[in-house]
C-alpha positions in Angstrom: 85.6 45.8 33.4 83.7 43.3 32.2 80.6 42.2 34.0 78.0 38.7 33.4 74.6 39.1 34.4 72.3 35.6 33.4 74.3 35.3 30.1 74.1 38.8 28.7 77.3 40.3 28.3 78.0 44.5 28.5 81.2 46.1 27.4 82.2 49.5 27.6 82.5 51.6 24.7 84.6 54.6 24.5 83.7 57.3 21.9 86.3 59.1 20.4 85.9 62.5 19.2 83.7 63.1 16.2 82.3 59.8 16.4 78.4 59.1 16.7 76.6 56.5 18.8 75.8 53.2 17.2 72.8 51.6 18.7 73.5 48.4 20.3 70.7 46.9 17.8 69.5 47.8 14.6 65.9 47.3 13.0 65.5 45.6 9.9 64.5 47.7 6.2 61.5 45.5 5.2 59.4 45.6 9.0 59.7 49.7 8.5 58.2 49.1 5.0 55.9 47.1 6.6 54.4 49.9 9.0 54.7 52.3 6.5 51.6 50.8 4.8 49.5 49.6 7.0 49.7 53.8 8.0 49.3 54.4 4.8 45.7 52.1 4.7 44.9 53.0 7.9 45.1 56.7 7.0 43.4 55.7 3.3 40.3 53.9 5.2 39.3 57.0 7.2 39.5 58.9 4.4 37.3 56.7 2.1 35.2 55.9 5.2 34.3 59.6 5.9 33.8 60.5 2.4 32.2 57.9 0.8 28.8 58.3 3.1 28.9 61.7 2.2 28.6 61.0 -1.1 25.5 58.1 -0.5 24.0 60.3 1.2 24.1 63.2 -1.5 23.0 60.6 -4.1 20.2 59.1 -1.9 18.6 62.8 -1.2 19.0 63.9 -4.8 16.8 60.9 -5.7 14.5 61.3 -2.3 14.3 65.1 -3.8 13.4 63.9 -7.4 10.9 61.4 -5.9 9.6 63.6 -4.1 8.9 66.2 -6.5 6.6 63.6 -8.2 3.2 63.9 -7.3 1.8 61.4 -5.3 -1.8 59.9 -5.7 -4.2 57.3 -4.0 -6.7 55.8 -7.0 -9.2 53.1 -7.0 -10.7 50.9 -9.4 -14.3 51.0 -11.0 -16.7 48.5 -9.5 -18.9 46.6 -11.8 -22.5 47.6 -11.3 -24.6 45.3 -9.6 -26.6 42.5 -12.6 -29.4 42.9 -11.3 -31.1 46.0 -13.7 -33.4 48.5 -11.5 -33.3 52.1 -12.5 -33.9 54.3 -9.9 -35.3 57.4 -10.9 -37.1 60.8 -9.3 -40.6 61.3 -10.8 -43.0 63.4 -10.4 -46.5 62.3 -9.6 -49.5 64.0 -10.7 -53.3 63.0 -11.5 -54.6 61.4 -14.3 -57.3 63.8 -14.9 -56.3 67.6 -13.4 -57.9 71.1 -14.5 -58.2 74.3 -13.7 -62.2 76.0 -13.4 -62.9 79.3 -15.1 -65.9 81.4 -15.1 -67.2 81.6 -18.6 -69.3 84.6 -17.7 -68.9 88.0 -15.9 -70.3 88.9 -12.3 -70.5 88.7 -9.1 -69.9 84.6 -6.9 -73.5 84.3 -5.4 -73.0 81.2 -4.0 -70.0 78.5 -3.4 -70.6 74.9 -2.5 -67.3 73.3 -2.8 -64.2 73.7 -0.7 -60.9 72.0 -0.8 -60.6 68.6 0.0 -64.8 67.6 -1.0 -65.5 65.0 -3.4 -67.7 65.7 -6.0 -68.9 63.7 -8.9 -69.2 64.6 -12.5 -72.4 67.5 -13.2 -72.2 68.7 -9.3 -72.9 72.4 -8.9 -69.7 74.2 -7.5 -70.8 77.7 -7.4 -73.1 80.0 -8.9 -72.8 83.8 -10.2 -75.0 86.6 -10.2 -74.8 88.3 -13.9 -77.2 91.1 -13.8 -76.3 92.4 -17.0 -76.1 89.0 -18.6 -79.9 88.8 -17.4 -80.9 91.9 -18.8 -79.0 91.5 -22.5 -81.4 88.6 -22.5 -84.3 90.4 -21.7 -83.4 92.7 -24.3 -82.6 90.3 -27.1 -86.2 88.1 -26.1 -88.0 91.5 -27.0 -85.9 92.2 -29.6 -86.9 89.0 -30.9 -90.8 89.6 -30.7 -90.5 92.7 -32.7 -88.7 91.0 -35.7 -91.2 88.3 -35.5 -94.1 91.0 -35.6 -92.3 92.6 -38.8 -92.0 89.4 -40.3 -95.7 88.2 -39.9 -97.0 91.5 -41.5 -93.9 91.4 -44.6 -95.1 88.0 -44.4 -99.1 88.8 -45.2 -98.3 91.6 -47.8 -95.9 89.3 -49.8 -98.3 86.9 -50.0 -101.4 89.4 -51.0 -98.9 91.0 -53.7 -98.6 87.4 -54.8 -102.6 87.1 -55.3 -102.8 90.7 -57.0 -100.4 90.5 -59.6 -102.5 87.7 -60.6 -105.2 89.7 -61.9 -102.6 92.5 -62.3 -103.7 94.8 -59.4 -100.0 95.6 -58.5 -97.0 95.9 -61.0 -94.1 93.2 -60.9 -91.8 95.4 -59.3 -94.2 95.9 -56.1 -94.8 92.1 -55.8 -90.4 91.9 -56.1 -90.2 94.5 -52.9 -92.9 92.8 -50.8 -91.5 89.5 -51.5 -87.6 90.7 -50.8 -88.9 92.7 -47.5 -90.6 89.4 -46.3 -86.9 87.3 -47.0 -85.1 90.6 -45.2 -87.4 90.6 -41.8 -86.9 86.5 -42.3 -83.0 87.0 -41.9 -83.6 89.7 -38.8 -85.7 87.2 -36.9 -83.0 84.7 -37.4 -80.6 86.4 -36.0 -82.5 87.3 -33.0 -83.1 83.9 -32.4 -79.0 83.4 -32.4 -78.7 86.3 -30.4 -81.1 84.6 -27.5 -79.5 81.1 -28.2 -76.2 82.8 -27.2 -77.1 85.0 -24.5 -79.2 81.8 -23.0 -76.2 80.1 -23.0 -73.9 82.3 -21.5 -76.9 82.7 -18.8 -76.4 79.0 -18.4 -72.8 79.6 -16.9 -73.9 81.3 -14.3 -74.2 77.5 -12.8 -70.5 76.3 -12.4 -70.4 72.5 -12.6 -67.8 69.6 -11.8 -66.7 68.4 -15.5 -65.5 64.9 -13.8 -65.7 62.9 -10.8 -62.5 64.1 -8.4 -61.6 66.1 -5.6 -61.4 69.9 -5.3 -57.8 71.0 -4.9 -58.0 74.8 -4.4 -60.9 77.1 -4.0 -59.7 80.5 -5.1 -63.0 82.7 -4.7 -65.6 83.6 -1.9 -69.3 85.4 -1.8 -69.3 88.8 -3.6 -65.9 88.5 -5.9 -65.8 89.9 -8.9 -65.7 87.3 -11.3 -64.0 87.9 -15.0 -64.4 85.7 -17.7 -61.5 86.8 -19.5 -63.2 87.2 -23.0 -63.5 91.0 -22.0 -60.2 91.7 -21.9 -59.7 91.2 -18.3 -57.5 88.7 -16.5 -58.6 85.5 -15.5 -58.5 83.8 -12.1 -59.5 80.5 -11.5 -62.7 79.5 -9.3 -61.7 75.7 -8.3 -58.8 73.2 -8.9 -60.5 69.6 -9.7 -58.1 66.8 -10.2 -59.0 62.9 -10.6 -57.0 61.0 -8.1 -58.4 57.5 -8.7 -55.2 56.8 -11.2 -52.2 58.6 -11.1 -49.8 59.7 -14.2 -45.8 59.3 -13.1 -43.7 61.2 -15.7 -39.9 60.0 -15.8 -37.0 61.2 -17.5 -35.0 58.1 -18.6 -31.3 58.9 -19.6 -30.4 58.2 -23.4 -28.5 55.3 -22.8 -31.4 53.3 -21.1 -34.1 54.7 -23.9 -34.1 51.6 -26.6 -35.3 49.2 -23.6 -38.1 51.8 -22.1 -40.7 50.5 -24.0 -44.4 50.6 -23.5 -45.6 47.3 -21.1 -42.5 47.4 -19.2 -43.3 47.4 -15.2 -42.5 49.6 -12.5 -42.7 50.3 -8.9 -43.7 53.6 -6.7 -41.6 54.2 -3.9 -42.6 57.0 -1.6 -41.2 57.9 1.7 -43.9 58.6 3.8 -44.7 54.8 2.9 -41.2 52.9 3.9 -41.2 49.5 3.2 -44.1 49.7 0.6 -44.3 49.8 -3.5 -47.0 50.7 -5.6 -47.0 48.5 -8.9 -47.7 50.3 -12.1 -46.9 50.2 -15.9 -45.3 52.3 -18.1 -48.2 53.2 -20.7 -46.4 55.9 -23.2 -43.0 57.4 -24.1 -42.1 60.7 -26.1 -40.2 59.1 -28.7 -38.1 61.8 -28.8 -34.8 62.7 -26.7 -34.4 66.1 -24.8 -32.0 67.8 -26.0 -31.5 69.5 -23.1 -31.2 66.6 -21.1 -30.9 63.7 -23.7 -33.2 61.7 -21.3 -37.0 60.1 -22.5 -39.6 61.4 -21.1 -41.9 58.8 -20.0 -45.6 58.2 -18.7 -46.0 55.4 -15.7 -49.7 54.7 -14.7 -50.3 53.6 -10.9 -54.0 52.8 -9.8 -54.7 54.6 -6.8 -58.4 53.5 -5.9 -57.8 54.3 -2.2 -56.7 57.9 -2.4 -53.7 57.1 -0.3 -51.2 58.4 -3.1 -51.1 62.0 -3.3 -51.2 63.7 -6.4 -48.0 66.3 -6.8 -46.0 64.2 -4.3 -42.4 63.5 -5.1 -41.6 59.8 -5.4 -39.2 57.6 -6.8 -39.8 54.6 -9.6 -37.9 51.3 -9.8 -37.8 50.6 -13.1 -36.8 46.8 -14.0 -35.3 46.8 -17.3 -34.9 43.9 -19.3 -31.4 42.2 -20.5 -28.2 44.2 -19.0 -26.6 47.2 -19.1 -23.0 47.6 -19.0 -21.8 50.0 -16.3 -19.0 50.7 -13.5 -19.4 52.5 -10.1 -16.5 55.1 -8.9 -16.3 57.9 -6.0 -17.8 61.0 -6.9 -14.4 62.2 -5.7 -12.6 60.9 -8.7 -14.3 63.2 -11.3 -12.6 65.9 -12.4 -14.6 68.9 -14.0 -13.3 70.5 -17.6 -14.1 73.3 -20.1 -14.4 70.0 -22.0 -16.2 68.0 -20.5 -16.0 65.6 -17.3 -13.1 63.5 -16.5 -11.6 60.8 -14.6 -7.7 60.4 -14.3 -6.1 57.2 -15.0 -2.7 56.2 -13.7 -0.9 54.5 -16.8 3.0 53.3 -15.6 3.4 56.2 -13.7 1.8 59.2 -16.1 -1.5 60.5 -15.7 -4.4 60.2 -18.6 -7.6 62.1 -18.5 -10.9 59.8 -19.9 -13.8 61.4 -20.8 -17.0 59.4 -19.2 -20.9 59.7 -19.3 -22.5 59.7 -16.4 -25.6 57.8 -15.7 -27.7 57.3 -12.0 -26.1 59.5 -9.1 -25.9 57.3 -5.4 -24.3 60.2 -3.3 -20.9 59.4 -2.9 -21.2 57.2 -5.8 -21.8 57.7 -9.6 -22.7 55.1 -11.9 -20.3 55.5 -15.5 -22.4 54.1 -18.7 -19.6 54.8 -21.2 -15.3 55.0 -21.1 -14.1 52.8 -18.6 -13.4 49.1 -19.3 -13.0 48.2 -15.2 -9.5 47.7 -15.2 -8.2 51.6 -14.9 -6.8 53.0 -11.8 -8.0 56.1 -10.8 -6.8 58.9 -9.2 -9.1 60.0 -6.1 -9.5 63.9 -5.5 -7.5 64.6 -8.5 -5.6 68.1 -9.1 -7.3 70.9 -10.9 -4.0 71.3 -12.7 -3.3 68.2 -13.6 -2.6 66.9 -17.1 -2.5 64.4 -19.7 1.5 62.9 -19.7 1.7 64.7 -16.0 4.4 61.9 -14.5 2.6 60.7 -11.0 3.3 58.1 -8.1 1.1 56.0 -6.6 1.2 56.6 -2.5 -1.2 54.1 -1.3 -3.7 51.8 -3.7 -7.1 52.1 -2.4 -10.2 49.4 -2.3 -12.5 49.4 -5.5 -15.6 51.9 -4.4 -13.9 53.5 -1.6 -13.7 57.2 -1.7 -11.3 59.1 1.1 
């Protein structure tokens, strides 16, 4: 039976035995071909596409890992020091004309009339001590005196009569030689009687103590009825009074090595206290050592500062501006940057990646500043809070650059 239906036509097939189904249509070679590979790219993509990242991301943390092992670093770079030249310095302030008072003479303090604080001028009586046995040597030594003179009167009258007899040859040669050496002999005794009272008059004298300059009194280390040593006995010594001058003042400052050939005599200077903010005391510098410490390798130097006032205390703590002439080359850095050797001090410079330790000299300290006279040229960076361990060649990454004179 054959049926139409809209132009397609169906026929009835009758399969013998052993024979296989055709299909009705079949597909052509090259479109199976076709699928094949697209499967095939389809199936290549997802394997490329989940293995690939895999193996970025294995590279990328091996690097991350190797970066990361690097030590990383925040420096800075040295600051030029300000032009203008003042040297700061401590000092010590002390007065021109300061001494101790000793007793020259031993006994009991009588009498004081000088307590701390009291001006007294030059030849003033401080205090006066009772030497009874001073008194009585000299009592002694007086009499002793009038005996020797006695002696020597009478040696004196027979010399001189053996003289007259062995002119008519009354008396032999020999007694004339004996009266005449007896009268030189009781000559020599009263002489040294006399020295004996000069001395023991003298040493009565200190019995008086006196002011040896104008100044005030500073300590008072005594009262009525001590027992007062002179020393020259064997005994130790203890001083009376303190006297210092305060009417000019001496300033001794230790100037570092580097600024030494420019500390020269002439050169001015200013007193800065602070119990006086806002003030400064001119004064000069008068005298150096020239010689360095060489425990400190700084110059000792010798500032004068007028004081006619007495408003400047003597023994105070002070600091001096020193303005120095020409310029000093210097740098300013952290006091976190330095880094403390067996060797010496260091800074660590960052050189393409590889640490180098510099050896620098130090100069004026600011707090959390340090001024560097010698081994930086200005353009290093430098590693802040640097490692104990680290080392010359040590490979290192900067992490964040930091301002010139910043410290974290």
């Amino acid at each position: 039976m054959q049926v139409e239906q809209e132009g397609v036509e169906f026929k009835p097939v009758n399969h013998g035995v052993g024979e296989s189904p055709r299909p009705a249509r079949e597909r052509p070679a090259g479109r199976t071909w076709l699928y094949a590979l697209i499967a095939a790219g389809l199936l290549a993509a997802l394997v490329v596409g989940g293995i690939l990242p895999r193996v970025r991301a294995r590279a990328a943390l091996r690097t991350e890992t190797n970066q990361m092992a690097i030590p990383a670093v925040t420096v800075v770079k040295p600051k030029a020091s300000a032009p203008g030249q003042e040297l700061v310095l401590p000092a010590n302030v002390q007065a021109f004309m300061d001494s101790p008072i000793y007793a020259r003479t031993n006994g009991y303090l009588k009498h004081w009339y000088a307590d701390i604080g009291a001006r007294v001028k030059k030849g003033q009586l401080l205090a006066e001590i009772d030497t009874p046995e001073v008194d009585q040597q000299l009592s002694q030594a007086r009499a002793d005196l009038a005996t020797a003179e006695a002696n020597l009167k009478l040696s004196q009258i027979t010399a001189e009569r053996y003289q007259g007899l062995l002119k008519t040859e009354s008396v032999s040669q020999q007694d004339s030689d004996n009266a005449t050496g007896d009268y030189a002999a009781k000559k020599a005794v009263v002489d040294s009687a006399h020295a004996n009272v000069k001395r023991l008059q003298e040493l009565q004298s200190f019995e008086k103590v006196y002011a040896p300059f104008d100044g005030v009194i500073t300590a008072r280390n005594t009262d009525v009825g001590y027992l007062i040593d002179s020393g020259s006995s064997g005994g130790s010594k203890a001083e009376l009074f303190h006297i210092a001058s305060p009417n000019r003042l001496r300033v001794y400052v230790n100037v570092p090595q580097v600024y030494s050939p420019v500390a020269k005599p002439g050169l001015k200077a200013d007193l800065v206290l602070q119990e006086y903010p806002g003030r400064r005391f001119p004064g000069t510098l008068v005298r150096t050592a020239d010689a360095i410490d060489q425990s400190t390798r700084t110059l000792l130097v010798e500032i004068d500062v007028n004081n006619p006032t007495g408003e400047l205390l003597s023994g105070a703590y002070a600091e001096v501006h020193i303005k120095l002439p020409g310029s000093v080359s210097s740098f300013i850095i952290p006091v976190n940057t330095m880094l403390f050797r067996s060797e010496g001090l260091r800074v660590v410079e960052v050189k393409n990646g590889v640490a180098d330790l510099i050896p620098i000299t130090l100069g004026r300290d600011y707090g959390n500043d340090v001024e560097v006279l010698s081994g930086l040229s200005g353009d290093e960076q430098i590693i802040v809070n640097p490692s104990d361990s680290i080392l010359s060649g040590q490979r290192v990454r900067i992490a964040q650059p930091n301002t010139a004179g910043e410290s974290k």
